[in-house]
C-alpha positions in Angstrom: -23.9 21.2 -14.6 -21.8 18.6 -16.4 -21.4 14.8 -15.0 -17.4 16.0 -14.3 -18.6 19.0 -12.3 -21.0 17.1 -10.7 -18.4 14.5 -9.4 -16.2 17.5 -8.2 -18.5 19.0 -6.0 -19.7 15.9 -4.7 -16.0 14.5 -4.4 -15.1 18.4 -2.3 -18.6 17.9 -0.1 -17.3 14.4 0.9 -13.9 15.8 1.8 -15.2 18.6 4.4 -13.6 18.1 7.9 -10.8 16.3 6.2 -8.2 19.2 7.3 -7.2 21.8 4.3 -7.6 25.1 5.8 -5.6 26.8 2.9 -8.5 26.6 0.3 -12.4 26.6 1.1 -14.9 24.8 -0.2 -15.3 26.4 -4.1 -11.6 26.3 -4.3 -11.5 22.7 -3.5 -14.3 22.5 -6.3 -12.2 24.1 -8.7 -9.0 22.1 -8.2 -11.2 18.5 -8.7 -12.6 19.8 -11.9 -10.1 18.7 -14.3 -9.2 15.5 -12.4 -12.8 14.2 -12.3 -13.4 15.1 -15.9 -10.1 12.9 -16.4 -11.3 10.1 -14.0 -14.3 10.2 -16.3 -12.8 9.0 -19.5 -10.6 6.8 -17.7 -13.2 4.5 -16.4 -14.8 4.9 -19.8 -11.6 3.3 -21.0 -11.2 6.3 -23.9 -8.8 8.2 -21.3 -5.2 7.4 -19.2 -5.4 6.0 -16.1 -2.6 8.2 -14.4 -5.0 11.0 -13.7 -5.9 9.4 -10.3 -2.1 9.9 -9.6 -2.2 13.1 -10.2 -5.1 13.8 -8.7 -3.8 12.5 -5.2 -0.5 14.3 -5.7 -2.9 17.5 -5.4 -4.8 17.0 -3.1 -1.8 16.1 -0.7 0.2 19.4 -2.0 -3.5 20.8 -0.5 -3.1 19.8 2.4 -4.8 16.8 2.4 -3.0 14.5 4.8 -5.5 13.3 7.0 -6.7 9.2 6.2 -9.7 10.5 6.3 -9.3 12.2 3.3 -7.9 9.1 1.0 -10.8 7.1 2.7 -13.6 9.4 1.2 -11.9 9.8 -2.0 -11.3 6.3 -2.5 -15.5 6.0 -1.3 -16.2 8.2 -4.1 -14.0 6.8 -6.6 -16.0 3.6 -6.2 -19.4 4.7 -5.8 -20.0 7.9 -7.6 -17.3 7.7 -10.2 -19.5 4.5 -11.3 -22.7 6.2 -11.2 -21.8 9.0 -13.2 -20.5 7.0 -15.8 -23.0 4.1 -15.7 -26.1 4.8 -13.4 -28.0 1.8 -14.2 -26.7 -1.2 -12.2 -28.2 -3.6 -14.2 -26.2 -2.2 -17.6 -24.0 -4.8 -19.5 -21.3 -2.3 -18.9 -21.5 -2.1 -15.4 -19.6 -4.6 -14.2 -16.6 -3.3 -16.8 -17.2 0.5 -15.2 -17.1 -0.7 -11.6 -13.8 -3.0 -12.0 -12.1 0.2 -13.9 -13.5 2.3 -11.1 -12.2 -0.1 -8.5 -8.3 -0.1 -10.3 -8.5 3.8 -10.4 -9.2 4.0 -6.5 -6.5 2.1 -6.4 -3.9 3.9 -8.1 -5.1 6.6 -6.1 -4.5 5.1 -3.2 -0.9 4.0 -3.8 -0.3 7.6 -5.2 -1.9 9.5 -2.1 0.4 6.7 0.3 3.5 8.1 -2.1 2.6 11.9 -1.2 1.7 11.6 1.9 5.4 9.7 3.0 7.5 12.2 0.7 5.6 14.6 2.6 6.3 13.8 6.1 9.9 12.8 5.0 10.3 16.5 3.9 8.6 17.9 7.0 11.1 15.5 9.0 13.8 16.8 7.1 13.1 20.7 7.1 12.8 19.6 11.1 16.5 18.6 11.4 17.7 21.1 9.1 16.0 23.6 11.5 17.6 21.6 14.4 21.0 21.2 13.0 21.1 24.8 12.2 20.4 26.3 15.5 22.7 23.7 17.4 25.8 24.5 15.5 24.6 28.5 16.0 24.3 27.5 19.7 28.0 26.6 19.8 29.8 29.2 17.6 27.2 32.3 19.1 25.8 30.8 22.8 25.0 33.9 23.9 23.1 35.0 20.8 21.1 31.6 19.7 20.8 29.8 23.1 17.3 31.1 23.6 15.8 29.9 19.8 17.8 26.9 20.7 16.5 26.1 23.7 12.9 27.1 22.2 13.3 24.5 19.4 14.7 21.7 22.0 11.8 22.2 24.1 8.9 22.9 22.1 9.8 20.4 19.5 7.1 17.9 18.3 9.8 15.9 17.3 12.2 14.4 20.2 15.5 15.4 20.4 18.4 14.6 22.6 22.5 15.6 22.9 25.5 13.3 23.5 28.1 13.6 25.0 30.5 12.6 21.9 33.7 12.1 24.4 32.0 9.7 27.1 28.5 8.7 25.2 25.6 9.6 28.2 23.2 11.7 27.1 23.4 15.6 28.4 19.8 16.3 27.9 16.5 15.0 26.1 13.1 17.0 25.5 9.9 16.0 26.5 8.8 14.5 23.2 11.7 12.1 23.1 10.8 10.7 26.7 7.6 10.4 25.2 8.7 8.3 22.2 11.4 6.0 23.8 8.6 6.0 27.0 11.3 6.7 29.5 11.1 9.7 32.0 13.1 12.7 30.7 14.8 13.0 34.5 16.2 9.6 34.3 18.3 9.8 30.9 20.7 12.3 31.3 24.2 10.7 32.5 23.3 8.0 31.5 24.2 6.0 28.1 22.3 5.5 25.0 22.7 1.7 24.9 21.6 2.0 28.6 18.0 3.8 28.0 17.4 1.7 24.9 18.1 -1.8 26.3 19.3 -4.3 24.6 16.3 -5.8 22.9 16.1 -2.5 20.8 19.9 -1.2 20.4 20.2 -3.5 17.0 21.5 -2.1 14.2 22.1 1.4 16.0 24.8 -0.1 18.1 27.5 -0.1 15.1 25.9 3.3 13.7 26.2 4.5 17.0 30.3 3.1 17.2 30.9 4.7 13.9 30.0 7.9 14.9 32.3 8.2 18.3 35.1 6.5 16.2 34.6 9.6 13.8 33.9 7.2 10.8 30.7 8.8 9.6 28.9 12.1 10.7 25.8 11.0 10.5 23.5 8.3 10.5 19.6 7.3 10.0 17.9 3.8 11.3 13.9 3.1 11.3 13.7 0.7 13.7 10.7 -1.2 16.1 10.9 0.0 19.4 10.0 -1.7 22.7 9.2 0.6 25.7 9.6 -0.3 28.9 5.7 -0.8 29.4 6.0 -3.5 27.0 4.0 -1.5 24.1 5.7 -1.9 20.4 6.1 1.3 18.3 8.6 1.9 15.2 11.1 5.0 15.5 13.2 6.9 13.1 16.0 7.7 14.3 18.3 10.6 12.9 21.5 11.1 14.4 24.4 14.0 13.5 27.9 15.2 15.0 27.3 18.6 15.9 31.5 20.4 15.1 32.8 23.8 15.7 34.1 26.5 14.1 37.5 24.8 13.5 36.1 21.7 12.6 36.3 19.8 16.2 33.2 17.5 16.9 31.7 19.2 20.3 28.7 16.5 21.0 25.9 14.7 19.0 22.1 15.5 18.6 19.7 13.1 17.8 16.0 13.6 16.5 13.4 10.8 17.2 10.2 9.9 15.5 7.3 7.6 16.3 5.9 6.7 12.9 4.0 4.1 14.0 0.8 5.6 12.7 2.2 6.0 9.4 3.7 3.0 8.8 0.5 1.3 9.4 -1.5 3.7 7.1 1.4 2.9 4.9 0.6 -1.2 5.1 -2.9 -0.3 4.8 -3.0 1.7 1.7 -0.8 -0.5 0.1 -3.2 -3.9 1.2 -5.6 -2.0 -0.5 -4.3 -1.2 -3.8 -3.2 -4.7 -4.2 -6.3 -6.4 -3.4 -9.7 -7.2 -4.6 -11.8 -5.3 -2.2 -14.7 -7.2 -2.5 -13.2 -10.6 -2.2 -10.0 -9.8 -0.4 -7.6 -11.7 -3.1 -4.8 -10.1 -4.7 -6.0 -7.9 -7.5 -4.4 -7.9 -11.4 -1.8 -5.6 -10.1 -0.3 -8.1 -7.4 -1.0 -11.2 -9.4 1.4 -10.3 -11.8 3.9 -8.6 -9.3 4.1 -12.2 -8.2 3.9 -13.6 -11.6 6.9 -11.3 -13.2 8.7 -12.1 -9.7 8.4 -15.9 -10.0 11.9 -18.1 -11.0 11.7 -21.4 -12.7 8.8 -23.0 -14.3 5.1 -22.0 -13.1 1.7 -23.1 -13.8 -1.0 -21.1 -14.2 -5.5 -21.6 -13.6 -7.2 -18.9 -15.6 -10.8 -19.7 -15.1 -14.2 -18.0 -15.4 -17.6 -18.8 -13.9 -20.3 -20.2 -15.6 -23.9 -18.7 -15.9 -22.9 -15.8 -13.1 -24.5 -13.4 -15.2 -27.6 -15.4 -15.1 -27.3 -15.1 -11.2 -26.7 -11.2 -11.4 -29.7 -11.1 -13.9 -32.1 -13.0 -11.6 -31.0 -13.2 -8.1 -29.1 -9.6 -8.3 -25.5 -8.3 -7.6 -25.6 -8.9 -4.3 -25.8 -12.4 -4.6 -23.4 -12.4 -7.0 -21.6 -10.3 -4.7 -21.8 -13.2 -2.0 -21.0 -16.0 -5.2 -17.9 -14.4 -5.9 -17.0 -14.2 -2.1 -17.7 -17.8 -1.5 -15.6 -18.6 -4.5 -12.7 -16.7 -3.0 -13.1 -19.1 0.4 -12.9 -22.2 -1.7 -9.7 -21.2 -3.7 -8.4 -20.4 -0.6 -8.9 -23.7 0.9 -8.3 -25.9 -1.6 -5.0 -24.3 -3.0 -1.7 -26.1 -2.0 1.2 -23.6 -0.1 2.7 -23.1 -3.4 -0.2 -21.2 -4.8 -2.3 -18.5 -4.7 -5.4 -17.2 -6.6 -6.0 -13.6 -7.3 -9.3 -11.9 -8.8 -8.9 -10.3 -12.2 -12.2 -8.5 -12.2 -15.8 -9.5 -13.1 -16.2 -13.2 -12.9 -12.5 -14.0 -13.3 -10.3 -15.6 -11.2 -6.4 -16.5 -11.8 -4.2 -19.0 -9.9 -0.6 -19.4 -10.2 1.5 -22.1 -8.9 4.7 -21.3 -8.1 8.1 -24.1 -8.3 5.5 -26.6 -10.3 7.2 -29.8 -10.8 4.8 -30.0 -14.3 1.2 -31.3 -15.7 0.6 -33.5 -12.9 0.7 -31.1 -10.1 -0.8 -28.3 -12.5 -3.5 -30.5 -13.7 -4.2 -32.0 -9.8 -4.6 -28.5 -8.7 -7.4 -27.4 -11.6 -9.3 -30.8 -11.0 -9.1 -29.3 -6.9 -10.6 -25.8 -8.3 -13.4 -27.7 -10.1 -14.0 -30.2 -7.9 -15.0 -27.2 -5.1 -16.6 -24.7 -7.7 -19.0 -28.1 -8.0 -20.4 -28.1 -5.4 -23.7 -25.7 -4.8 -23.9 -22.2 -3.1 -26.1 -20.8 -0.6 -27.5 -17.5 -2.0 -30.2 -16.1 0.7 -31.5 -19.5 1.7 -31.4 -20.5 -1.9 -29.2 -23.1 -3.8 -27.5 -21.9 -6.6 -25.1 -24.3 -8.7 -22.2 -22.4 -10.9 -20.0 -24.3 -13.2 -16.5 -22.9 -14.6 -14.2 -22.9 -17.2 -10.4 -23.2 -17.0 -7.4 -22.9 -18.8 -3.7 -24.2 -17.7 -0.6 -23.3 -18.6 3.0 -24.9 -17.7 5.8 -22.5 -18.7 9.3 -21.7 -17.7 9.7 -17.7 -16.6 13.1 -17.5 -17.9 11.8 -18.4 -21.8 8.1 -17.2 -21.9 6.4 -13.4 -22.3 3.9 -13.1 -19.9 1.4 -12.1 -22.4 2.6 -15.1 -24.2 1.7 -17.2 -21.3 -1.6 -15.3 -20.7 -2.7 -15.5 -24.2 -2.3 -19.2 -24.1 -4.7 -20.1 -20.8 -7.0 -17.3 -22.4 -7.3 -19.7 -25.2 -7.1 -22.8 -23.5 -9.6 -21.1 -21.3 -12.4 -20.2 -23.8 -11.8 -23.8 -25.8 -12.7 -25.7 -22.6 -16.1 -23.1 -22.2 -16.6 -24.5 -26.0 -16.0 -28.1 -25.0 -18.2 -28.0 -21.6 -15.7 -30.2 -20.1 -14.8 -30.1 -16.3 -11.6 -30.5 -15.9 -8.6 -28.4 -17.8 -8.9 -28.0 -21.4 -5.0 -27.7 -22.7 -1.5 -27.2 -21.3 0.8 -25.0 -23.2 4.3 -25.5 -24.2 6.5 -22.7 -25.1 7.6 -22.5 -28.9 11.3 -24.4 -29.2 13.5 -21.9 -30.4 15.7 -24.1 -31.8 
């Protein structure tokens, strides 16, 4: 059995009770095969990272949509991944392997967040297709579609009301929309929608809303956080439609409510993760230079490194480095005006950029902070442990300067101050004048 295979069947073991009744467990195997054989050479750095992509894409066209099953993958993508392509924690490469590992979880995750929202936005829509369909059959053939109809209103998972479209009170709701909007079904109907939502959540939907009587649009869809009446937040997507007859005559409106709470917050989840270190908690590569390609004006940027961590990992192990690089994050953290913020880039790196920086003052006041905290010793187990660093600066103006321009530049002002020894920041960079 091949490391590939081996990393399928483990990866299908860990997803068991993770909900995919159309396939069983050797089938599962099968469709992993090719994706961990990719994952493979990806953390090997010999193959393309977008295989973890793909690989969620699958799994959520299988069914997969439980959180359960991106928390599992993303355990093996971090643990056995690593293992199978470097088994021995104490290998030069196995800090490289883990931090590749660690990006291609995190792809994943993004990618399985994707699925899993076009997903439930196709169920959704499919839903008020369905709805849509059998409402307008209800009015041009009552007699032959009031019973699906009625089937659909009622057994819905999904609430749905009708409006009146000539006085706006609602005629009737199901029992999942009283659920949602956490009002009792007998209450809403003759009433009006601005009525049952209140006025703390009516918003945005209040022009939609007008629009739609005026006969300016036919249809409208809001996400929106929702108060109930118990006080209890959720968020609601609301879908609403003008339901017309045969001749063209708008007869009443239909409305389908979801709570996608839930998903929303697996949503915000998902994404934390994939943007962040998950062993400090800083933003990872990814985010730092989201913010760095974001940025307007002149910046300053901290690329530093520790010094003698591998001698910690060597002799104390890698969990106190672990813990090192944890307590390093907390001292960024505090020392670090509003204007910036530190990200890890893997390994024993660390990158801080300084957004609006009035120039080398500031910048160089902010590396001389980093130092002066990185100075002081750490508490490894009971034991104190001293770790230098080396830093790099870099002053540029976004509008003017390539970001590999500006990172090639604190990379080398970096490595020269490791050279020097010095303490403080070794060289601010200028961008070439053009003129």
């Amino acid at each position: 059995m091949g490391a590939a295979h081996e990393l399928a069947v483990r990866w299908a073991a860990m997803l068991d009770g993770a909900v995919a009744p159309t396939l069983n467990r050797t089938q599962v195997e099968e469709l992993l095969d090719p994706y961990a054989a990719g994952l493979i050479e990806a953390v090997r750095g010999t193959g393309v990272t977008t295989v973890a992509a793909e690989a969620a894409e699958a799994l959520v066209a299988a069914n997969y949509r439980d959180p359960l099953a991106v928390h599992r993958s993303v355990l093996v993508l971090c643990k056995d991944l690593v293992d199978a392509v470097c088994p021995d924690s104490e290998s030069r490469e196995f800090l490289p392997v883990r931090d590749r590992a660690i990006e291609v979880a995190a792809e994943f995750a993004a990618a399985f967040t994707a699925g899993l929202r076009n997903a439930a936005l196709a169920e959704q829509e499919s839903t008020m297709a369905a709805v849509l369909t059998a409402a307008r059959e209800a009015e041009a053939r009552r007699q032959l579609s009031e019973a699906r109809f009625q089937a659909i209103f009622a057994g819905a998972s999904v609430g749905i009301g009708t409006i009146d479209i000539t006085t706006g009170q609602v005629v009737d709701v199901n029992n999942a929309m009283a659920e949602v909007l956490g009002v009792p079904a007998e209450s809403m109907p003759g009433r009006s929608v601005a009525d049952i939502l209140g006025p703390m959540n009516i918003g945005d939907a209040f022009a939609r809303f007008q629009q739609l009587f005026s006969g300016e649009v036919d249809s409208f869809r809001v996400e929106s956080v929702h108060t109930r009446p118990n006080g209890t937040i959720t968020i609601i997507d609301l879908s609403m439609s003008v339901v017309r007859d045969s001749d063209g005559n708008p007869r009443f409106l239909i409305g389908v409510t979801v709570d996608v709470t839930e998903r929303k917050q697996l949503a915000d989840q998902l994404w934390y993760d994939a943007h962040h270190d998950s062993l400090t908690g800083l933003p990872n590569r990814l985010l730092f230079f989201d913010r760095l390609t974001a940025a307007d004006g002149q910046v300053g940027v901290c690329y530093l490194d520790l010094d003698g961590f591998k001698e910690i990992n060597d002799r104390r192990g890698h969990t106190a480095g672990d813990r090192v690089l944890c307590d390093v994050a907390q001292r960024l953290r505090a020392v670090l005006p509003e204007n910036a913020v530190a990200a890890r880039l893997g390994g024993d790196e660390f990158i801080v950029l300084v957004e609006h920086c009035s120039g080398r003052e500031e910048l160089t006041a902010v590396a001389d902070a980093i130092l002066g905290a990185l100075r002081q010793p750490f508490d490894v187990a009971g034991l104190s442990v001293t770790v230098g660093a080396s830093i790099g600066t870099a002053l540029v103006d976004t509008h003017s300067t390539a970001i590999d321009e500006l990172m090639h530049a604190v990379d080398t002002a970096m490595y020269r101050d490791k050279a020097a020894r010095s303490r403080r920041a070794a060289a601010l960079f200028a961008p070439p004048d053009n003129h």
